[in-house]
CHARMM-style PDB file with segment names, atoms N, HN, CA, C and O in Angstrom:
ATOM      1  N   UNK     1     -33.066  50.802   9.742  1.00  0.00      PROA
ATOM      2  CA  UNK     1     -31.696  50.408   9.963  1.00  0.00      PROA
ATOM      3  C   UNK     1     -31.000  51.513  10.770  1.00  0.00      PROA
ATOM      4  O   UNK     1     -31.184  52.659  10.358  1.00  0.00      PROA
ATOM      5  N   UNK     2     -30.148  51.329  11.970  1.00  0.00      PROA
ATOM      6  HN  UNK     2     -29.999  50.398  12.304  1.00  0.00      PROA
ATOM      7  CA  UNK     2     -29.885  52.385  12.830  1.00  0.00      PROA
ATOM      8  C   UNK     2     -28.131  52.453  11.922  1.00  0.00      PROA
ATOM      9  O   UNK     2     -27.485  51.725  11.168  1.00  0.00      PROA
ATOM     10  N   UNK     3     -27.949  54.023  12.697  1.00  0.00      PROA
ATOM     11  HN  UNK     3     -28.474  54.614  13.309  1.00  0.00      PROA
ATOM     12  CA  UNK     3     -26.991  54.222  12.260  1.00  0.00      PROA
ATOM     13  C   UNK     3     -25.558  53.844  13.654  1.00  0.00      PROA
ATOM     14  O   UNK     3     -25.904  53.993  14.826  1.00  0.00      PROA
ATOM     15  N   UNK     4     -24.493  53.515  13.443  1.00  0.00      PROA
ATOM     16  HN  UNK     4     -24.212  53.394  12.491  1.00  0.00      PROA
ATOM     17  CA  UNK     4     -23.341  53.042  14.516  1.00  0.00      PROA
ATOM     18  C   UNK     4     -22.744  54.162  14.136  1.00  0.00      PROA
ATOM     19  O   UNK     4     -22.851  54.956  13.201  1.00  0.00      PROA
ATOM     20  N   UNK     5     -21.652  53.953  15.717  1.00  0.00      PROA
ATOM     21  HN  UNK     5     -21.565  53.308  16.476  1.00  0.00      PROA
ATOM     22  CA  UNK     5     -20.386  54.881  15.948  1.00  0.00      PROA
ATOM     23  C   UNK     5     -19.986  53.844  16.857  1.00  0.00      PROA
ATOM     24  O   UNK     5     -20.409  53.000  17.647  1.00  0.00      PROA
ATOM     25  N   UNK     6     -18.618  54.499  16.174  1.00  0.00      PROA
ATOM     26  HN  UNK     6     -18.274  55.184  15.532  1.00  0.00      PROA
ATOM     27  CA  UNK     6     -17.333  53.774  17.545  1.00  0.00      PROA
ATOM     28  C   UNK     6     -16.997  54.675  18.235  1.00  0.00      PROA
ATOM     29  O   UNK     6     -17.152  55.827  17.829  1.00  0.00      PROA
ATOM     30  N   UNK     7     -16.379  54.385  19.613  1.00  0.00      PROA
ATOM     31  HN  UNK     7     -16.254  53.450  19.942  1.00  0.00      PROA
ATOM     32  CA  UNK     7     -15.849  55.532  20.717  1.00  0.00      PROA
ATOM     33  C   UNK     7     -14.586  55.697  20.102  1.00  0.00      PROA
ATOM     34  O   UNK     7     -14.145  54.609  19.732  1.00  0.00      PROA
ATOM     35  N   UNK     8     -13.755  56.760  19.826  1.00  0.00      PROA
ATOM     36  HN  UNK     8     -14.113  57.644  20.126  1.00  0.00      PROA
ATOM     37  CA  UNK     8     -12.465  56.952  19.805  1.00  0.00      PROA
ATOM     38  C   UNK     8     -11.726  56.749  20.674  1.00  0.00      PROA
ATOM     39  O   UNK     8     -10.537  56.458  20.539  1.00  0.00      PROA
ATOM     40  N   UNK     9     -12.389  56.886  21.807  1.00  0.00      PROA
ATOM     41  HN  UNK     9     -13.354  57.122  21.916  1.00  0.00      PROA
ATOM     42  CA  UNK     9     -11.185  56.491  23.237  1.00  0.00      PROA
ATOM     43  C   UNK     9     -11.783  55.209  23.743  1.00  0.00      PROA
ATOM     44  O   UNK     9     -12.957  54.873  23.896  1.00  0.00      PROA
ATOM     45  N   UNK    10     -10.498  54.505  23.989  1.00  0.00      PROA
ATOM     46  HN  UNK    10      -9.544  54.778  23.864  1.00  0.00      PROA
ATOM     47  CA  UNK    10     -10.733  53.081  24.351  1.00  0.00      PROA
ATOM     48  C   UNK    10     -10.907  52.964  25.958  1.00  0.00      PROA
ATOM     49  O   UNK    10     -10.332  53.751  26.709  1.00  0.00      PROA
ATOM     50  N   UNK    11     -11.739  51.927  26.428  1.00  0.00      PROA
ATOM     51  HN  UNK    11     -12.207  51.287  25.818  1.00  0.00      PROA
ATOM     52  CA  UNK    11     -11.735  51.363  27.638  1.00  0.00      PROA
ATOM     53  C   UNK    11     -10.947  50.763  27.903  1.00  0.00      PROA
ATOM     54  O   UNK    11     -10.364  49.963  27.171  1.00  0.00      PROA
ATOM     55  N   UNK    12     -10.667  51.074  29.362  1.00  0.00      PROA
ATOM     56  HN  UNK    12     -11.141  51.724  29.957  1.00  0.00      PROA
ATOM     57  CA  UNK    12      -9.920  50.490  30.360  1.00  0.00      PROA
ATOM     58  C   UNK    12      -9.706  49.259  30.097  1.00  0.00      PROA
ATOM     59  O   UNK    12      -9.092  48.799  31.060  1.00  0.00      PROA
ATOM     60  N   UNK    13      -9.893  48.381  29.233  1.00  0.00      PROA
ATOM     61  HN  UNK    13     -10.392  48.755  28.451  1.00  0.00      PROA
ATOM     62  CA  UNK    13      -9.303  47.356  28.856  1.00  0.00      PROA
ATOM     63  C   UNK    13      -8.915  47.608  27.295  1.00  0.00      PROA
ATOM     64  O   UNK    13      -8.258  46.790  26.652  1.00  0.00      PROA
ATOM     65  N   UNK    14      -9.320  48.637  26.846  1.00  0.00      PROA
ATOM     66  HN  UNK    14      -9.854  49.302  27.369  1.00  0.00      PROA
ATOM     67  CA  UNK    14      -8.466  48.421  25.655  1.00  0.00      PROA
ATOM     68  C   UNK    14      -9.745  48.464  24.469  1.00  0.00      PROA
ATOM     69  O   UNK    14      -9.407  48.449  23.286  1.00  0.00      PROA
ATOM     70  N   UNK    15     -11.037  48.512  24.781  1.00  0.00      PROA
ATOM     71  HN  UNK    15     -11.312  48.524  25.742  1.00  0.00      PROA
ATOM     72  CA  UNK    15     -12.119  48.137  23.942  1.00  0.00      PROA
ATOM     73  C   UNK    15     -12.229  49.409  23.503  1.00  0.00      PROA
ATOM     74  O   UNK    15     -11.815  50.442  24.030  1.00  0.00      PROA
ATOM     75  N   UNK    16     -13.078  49.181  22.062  1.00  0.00      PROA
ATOM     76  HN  UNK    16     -13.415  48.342  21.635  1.00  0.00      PROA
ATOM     77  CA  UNK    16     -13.723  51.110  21.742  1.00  0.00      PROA
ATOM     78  C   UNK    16     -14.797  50.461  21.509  1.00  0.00      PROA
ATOM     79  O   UNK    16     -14.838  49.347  20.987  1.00  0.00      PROA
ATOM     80  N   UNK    17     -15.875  51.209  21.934  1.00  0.00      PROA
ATOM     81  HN  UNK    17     -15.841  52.114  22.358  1.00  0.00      PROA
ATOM     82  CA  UNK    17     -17.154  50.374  22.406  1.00  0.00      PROA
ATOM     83  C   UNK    17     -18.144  51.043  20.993  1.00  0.00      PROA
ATOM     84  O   UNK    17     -18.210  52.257  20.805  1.00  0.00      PROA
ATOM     85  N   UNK    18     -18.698  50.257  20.297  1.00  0.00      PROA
ATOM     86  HN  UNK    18     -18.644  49.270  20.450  1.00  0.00      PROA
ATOM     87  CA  UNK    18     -19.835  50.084  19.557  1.00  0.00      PROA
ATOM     88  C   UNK    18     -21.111  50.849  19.550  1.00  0.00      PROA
ATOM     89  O   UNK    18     -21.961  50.039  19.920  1.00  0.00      PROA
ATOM     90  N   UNK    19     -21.609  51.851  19.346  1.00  0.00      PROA
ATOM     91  HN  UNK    19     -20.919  52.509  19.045  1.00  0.00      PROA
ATOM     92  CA  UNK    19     -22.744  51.963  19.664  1.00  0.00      PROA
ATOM     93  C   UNK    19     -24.170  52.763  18.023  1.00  0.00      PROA
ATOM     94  O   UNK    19     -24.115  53.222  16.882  1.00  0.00      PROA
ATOM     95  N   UNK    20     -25.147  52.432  19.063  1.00  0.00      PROA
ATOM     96  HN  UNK    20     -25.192  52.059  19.989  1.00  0.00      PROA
ATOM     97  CA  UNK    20     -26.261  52.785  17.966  1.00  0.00      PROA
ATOM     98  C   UNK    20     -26.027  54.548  18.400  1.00  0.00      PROA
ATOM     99  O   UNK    20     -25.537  55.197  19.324  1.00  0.00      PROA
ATOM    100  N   UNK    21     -26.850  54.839  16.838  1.00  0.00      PROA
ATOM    101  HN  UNK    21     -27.248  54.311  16.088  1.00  0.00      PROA
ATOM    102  CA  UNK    21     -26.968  56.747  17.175  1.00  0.00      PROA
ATOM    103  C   UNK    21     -27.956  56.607  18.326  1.00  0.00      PROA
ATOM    104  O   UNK    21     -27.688  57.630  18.957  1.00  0.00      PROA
ATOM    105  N   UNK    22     -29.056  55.917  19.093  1.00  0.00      PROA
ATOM    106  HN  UNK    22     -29.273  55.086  18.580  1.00  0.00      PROA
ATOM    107  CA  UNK    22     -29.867  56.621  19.890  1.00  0.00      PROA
ATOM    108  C   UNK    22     -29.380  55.975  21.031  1.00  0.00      PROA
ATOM    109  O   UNK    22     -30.454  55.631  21.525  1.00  0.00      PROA
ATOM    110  N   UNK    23     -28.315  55.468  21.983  1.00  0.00      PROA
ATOM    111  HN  UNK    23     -27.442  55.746  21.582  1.00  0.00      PROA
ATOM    112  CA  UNK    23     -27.906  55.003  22.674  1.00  0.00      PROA
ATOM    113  C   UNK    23     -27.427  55.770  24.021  1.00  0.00      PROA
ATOM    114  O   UNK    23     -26.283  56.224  24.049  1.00  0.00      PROA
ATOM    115  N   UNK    24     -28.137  55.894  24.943  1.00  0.00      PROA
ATOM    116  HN  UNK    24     -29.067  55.526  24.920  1.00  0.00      PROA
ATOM    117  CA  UNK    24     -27.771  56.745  26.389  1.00  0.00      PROA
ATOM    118  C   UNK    24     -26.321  57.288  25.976  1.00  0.00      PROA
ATOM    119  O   UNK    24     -26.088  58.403  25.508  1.00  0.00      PROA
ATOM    120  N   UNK    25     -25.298  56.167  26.272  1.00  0.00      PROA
ATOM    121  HN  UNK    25     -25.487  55.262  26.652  1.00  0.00      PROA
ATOM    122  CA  UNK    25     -24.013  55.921  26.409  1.00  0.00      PROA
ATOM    123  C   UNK    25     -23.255  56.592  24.951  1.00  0.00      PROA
ATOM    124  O   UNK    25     -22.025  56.615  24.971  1.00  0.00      PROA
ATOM    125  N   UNK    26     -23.798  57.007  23.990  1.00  0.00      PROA
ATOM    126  HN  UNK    26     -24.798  56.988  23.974  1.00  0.00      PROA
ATOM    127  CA  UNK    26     -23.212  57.791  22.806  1.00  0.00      PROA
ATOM    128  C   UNK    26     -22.057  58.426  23.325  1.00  0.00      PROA
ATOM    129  O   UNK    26     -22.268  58.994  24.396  1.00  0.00      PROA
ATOM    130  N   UNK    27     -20.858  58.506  22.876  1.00  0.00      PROA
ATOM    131  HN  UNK    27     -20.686  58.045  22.006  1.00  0.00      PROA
ATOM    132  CA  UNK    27     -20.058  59.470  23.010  1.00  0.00      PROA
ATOM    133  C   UNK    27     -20.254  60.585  22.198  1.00  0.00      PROA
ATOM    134  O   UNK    27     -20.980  60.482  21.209  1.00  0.00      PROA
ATOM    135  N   UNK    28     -19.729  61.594  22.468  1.00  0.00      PROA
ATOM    136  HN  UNK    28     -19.139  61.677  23.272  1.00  0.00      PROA
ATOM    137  CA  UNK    28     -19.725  63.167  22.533  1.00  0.00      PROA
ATOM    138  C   UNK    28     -19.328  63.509  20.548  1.00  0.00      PROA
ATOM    139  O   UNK    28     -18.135  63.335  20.302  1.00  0.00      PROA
ATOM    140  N   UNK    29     -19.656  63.669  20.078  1.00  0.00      PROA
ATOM    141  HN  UNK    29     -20.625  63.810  20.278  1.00  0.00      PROA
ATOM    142  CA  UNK    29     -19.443  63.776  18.280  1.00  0.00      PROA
ATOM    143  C   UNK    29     -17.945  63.688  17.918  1.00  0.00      PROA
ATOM    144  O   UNK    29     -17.560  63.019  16.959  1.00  0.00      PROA
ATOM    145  N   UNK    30     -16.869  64.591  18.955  1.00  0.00      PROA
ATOM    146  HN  UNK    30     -17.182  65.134  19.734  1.00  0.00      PROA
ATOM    147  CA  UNK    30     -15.590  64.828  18.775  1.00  0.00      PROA
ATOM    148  C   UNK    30     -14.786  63.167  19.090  1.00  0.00      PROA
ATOM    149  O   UNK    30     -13.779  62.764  18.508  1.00  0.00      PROA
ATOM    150  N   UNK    31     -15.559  62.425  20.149  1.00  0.00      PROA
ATOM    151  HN  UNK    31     -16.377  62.752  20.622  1.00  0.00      PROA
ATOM    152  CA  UNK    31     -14.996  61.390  19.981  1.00  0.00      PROA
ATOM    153  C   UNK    31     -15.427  59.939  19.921  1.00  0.00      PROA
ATOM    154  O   UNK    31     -15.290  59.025  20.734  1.00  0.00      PROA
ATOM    155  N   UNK    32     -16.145  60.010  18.386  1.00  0.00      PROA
ATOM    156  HN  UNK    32     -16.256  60.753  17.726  1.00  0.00      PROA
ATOM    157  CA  UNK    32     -16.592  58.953  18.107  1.00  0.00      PROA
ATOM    158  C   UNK    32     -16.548  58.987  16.209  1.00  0.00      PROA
ATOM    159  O   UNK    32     -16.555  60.041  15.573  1.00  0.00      PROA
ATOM    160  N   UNK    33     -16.504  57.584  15.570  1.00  0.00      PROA
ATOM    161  HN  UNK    33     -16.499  56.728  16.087  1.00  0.00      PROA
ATOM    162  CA  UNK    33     -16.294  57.988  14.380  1.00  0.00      PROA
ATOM    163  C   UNK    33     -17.377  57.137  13.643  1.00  0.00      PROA
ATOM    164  O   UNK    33     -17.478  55.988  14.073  1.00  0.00      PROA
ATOM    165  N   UNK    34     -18.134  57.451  12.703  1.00  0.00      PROA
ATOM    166  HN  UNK    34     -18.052  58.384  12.354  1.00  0.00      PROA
ATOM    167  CA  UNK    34     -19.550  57.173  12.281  1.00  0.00      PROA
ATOM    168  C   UNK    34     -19.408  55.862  11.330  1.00  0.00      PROA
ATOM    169  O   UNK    34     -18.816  55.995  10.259  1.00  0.00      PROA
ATOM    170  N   UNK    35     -19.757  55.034  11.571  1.00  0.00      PROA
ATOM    171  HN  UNK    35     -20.238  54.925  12.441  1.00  0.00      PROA
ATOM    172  CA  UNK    35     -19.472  53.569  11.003  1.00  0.00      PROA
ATOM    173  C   UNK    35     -20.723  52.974   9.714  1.00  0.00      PROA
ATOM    174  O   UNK    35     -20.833  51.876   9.168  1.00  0.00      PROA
ATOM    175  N   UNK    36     -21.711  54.549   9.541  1.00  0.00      PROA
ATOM    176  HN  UNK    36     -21.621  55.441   9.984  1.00  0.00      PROA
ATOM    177  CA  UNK    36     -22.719  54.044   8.816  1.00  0.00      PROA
ATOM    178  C   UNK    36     -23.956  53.233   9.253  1.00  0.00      PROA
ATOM    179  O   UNK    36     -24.101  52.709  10.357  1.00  0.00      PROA
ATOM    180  N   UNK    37     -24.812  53.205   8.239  1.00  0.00      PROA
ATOM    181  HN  UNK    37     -24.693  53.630   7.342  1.00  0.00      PROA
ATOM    182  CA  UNK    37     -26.014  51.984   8.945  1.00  0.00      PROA
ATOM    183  C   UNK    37     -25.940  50.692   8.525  1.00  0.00      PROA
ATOM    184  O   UNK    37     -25.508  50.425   7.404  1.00  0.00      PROA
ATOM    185  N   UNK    38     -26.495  49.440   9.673  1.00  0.00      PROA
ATOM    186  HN  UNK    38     -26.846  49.657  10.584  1.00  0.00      PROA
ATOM    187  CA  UNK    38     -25.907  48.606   9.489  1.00  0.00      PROA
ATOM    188  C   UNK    38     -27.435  48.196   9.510  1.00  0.00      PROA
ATOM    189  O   UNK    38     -28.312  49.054   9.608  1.00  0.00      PROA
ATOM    190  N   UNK    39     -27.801  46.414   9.383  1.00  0.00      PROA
ATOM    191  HN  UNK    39     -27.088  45.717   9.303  1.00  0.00      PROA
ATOM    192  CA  UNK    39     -29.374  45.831   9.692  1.00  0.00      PROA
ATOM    193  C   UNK    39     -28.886  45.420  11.374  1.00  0.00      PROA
ATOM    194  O   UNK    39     -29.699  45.291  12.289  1.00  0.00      PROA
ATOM    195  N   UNK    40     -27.640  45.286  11.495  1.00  0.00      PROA
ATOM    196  HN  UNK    40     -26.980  45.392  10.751  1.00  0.00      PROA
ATOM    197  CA  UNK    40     -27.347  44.787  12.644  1.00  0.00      PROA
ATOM    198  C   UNK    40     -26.205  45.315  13.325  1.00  0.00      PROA
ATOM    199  O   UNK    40     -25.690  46.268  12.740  1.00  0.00      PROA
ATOM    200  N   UNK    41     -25.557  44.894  14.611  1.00  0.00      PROA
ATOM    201  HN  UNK    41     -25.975  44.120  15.086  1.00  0.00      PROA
ATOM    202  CA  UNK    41     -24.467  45.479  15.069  1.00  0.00      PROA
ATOM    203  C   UNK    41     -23.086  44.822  14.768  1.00  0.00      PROA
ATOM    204  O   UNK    41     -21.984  45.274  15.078  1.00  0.00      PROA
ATOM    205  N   UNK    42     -23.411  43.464  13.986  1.00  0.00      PROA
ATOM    206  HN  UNK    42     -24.306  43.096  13.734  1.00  0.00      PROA
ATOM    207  CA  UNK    42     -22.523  42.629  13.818  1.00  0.00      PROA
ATOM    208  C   UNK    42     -21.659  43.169  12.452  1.00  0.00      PROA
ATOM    209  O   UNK    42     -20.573  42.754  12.049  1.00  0.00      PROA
ATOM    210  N   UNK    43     -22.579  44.311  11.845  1.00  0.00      PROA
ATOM    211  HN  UNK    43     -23.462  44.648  12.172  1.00  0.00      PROA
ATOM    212  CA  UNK    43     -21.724  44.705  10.505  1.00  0.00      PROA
ATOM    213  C   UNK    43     -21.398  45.964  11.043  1.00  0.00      PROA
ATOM    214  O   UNK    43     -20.508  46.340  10.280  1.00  0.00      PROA
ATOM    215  N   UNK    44     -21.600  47.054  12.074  1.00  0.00      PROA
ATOM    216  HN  UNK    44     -22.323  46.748  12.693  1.00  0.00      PROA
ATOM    217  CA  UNK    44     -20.622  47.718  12.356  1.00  0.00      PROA
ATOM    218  C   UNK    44     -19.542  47.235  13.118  1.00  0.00      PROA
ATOM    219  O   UNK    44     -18.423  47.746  13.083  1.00  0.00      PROA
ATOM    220  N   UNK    45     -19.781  46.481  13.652  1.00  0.00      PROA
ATOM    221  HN  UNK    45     -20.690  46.066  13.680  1.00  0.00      PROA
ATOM    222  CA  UNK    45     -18.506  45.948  14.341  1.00  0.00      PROA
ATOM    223  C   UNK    45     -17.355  45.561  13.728  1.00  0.00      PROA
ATOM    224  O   UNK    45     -16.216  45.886  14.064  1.00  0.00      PROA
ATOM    225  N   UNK    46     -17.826  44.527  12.388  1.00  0.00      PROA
ATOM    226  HN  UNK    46     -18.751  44.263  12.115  1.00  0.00      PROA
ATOM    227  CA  UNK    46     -16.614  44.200  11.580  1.00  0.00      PROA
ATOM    228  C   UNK    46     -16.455  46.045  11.245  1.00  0.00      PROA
ATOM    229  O   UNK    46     -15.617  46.695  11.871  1.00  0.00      PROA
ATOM    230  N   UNK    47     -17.016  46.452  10.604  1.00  0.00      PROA
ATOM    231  HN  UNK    47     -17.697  45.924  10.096  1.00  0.00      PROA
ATOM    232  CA  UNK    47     -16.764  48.165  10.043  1.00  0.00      PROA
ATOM    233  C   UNK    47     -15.525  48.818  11.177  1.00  0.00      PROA
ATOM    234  O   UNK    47     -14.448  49.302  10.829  1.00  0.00      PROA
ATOM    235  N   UNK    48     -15.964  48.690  12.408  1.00  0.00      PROA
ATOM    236  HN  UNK    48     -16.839  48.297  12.691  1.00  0.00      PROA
ATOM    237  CA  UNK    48     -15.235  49.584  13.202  1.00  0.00      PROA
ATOM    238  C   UNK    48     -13.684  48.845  13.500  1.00  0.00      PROA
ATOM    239  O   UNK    48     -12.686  49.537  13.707  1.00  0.00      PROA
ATOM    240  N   UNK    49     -13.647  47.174  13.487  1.00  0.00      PROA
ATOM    241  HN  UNK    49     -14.457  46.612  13.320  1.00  0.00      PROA
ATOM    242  CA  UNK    49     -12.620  46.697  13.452  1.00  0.00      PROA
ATOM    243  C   UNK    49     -11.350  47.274  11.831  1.00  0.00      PROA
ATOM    244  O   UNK    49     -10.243  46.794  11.587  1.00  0.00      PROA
ATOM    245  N   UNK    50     -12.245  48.632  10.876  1.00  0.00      PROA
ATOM    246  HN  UNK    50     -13.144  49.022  11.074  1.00  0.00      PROA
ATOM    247  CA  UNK    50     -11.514  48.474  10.290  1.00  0.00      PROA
ATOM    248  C   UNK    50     -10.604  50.547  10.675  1.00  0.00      PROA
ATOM    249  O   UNK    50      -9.851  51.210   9.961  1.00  0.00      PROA
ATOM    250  N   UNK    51     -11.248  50.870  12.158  1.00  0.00      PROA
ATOM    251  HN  UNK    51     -11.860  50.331  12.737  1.00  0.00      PROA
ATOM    252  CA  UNK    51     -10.694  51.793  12.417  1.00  0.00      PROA
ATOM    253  C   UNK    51      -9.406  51.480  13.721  1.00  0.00      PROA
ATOM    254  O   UNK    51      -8.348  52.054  13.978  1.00  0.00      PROA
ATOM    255  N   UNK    52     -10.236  50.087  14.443  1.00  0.00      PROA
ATOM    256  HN  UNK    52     -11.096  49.620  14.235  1.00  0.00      PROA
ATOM    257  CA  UNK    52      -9.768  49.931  15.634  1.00  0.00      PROA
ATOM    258  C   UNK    52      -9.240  48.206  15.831  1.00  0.00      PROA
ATOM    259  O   UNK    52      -9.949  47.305  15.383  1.00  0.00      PROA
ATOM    260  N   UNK    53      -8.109  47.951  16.448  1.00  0.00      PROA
ATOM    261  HN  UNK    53      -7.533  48.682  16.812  1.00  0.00      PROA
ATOM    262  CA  UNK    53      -7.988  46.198  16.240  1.00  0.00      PROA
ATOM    263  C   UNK    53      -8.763  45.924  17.349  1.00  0.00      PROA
ATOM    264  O   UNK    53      -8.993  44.715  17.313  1.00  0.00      PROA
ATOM    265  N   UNK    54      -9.417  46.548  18.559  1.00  0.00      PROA
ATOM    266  HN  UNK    54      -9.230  47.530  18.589  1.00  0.00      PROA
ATOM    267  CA  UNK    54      -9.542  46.023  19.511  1.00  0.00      PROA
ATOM    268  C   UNK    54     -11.305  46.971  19.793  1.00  0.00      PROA
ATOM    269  O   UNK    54     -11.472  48.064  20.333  1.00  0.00      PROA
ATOM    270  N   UNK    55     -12.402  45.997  19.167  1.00  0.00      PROA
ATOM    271  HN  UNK    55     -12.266  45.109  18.727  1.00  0.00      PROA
ATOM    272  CA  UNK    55     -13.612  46.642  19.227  1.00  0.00      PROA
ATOM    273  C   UNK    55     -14.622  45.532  20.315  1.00  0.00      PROA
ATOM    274  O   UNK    55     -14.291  44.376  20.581  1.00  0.00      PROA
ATOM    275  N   UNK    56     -15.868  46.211  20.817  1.00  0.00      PROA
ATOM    276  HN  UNK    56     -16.137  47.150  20.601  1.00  0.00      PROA
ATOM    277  CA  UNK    56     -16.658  45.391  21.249  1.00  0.00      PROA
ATOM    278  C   UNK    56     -18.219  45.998  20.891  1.00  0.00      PROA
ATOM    279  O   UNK    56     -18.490  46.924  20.127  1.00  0.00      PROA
ATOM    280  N   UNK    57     -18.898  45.383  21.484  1.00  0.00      PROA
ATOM    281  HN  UNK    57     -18.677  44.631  22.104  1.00  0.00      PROA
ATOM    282  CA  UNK    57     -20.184  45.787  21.072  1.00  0.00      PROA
ATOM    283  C   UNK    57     -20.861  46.696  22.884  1.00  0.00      PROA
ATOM    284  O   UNK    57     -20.549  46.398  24.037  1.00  0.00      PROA
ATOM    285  N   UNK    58     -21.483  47.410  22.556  1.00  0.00      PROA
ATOM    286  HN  UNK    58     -21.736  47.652  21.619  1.00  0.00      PROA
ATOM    287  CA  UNK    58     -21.785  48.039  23.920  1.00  0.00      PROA
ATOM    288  C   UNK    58     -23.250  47.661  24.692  1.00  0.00      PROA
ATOM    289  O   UNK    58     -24.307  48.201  24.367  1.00  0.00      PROA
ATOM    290  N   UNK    59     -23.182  47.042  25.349  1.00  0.00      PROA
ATOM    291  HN  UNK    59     -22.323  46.604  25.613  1.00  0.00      PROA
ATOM    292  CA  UNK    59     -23.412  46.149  26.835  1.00  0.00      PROA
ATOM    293  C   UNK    59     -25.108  46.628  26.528  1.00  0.00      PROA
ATOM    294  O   UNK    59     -26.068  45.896  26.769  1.00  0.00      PROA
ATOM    295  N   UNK    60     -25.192  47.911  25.993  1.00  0.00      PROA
ATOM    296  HN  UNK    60     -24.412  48.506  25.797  1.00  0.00      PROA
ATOM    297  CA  UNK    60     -26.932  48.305  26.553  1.00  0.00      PROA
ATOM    298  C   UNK    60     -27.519  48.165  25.460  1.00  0.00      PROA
ATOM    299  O   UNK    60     -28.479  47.398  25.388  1.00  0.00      PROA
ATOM    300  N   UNK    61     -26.949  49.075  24.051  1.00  0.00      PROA
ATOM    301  HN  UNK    61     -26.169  49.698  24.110  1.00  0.00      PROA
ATOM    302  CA  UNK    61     -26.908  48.883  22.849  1.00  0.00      PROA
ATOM    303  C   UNK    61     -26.858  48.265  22.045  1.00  0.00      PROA
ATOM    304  O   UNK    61     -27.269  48.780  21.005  1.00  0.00      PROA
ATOM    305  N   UNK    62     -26.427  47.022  21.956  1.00  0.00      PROA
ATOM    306  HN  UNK    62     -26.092  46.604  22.801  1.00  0.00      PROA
ATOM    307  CA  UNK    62     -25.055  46.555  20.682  1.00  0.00      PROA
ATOM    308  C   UNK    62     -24.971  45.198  21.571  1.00  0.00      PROA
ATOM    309  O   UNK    62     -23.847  44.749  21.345  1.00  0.00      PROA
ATOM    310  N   UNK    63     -25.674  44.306  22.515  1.00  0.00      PROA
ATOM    311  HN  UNK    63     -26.586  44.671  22.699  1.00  0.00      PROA
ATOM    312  CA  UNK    63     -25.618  43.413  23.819  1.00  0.00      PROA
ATOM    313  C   UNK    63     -25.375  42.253  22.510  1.00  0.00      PROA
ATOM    314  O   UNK    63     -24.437  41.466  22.636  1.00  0.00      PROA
ATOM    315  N   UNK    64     -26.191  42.186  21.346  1.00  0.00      PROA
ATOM    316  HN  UNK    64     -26.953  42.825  21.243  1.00  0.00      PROA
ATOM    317  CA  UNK    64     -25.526  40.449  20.881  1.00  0.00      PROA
ATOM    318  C   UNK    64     -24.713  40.504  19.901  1.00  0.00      PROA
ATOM    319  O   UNK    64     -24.630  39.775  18.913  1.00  0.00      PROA
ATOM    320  N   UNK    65     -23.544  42.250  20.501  1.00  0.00      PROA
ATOM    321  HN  UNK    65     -23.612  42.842  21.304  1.00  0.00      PROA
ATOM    322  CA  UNK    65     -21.958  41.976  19.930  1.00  0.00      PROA
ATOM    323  C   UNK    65     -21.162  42.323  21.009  1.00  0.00      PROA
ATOM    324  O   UNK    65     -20.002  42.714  20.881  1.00  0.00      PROA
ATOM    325  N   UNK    66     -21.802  42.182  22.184  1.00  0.00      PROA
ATOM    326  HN  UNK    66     -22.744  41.865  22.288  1.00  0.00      PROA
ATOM    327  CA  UNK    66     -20.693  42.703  23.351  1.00  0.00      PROA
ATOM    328  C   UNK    66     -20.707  41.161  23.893  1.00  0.00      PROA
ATOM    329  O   UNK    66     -21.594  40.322  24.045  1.00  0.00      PROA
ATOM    330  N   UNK    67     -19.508  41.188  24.079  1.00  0.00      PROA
ATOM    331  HN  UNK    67     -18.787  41.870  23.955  1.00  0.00      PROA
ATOM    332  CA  UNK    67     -18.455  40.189  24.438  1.00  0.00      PROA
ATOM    333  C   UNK    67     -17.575  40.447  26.048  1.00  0.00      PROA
ATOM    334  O   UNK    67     -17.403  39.579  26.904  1.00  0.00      PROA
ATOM    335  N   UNK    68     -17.238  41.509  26.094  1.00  0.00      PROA
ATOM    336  HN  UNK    68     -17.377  42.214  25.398  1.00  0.00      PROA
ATOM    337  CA  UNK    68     -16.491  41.667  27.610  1.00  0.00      PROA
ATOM    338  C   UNK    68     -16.930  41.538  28.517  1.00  0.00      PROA
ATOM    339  OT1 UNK    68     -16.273  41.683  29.547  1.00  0.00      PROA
TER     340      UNK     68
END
């Protein structure tokens, strides 16, 4: 079961993007906040919707919860 993080800083549209711990695209430790392990990305996502109203899943990572 991998472990998630959310980005603290949102995208240019407003998203804070989703990601697994082994993910290229990881943000930097200072700005990302650790959402735990999930079996899937669909339960960090609800998780991170409970840091952020406006979450997605990340495109490389996290692709069958990214939506944008």
């Amino acid at each position: 079961m991998p472990q998630y993080y959310v980005n603290k800083n949102a995208q240019e549209n407003g998203d804070h993007e989703v990601h697994e711990e082994t993910c290229a695209y990881l943000p930097a430790p200072a700005n990302r906040v650790a959402l735990g392990w999930h079996p899937s990305c669909h339960g960090a996502v609800a998780e991170a919707r409970k840091h952020f109203r406006q979450v997605d899943g990340c495109y490389r990572c996290c692709n069958a919860c990214h939506h944008s």
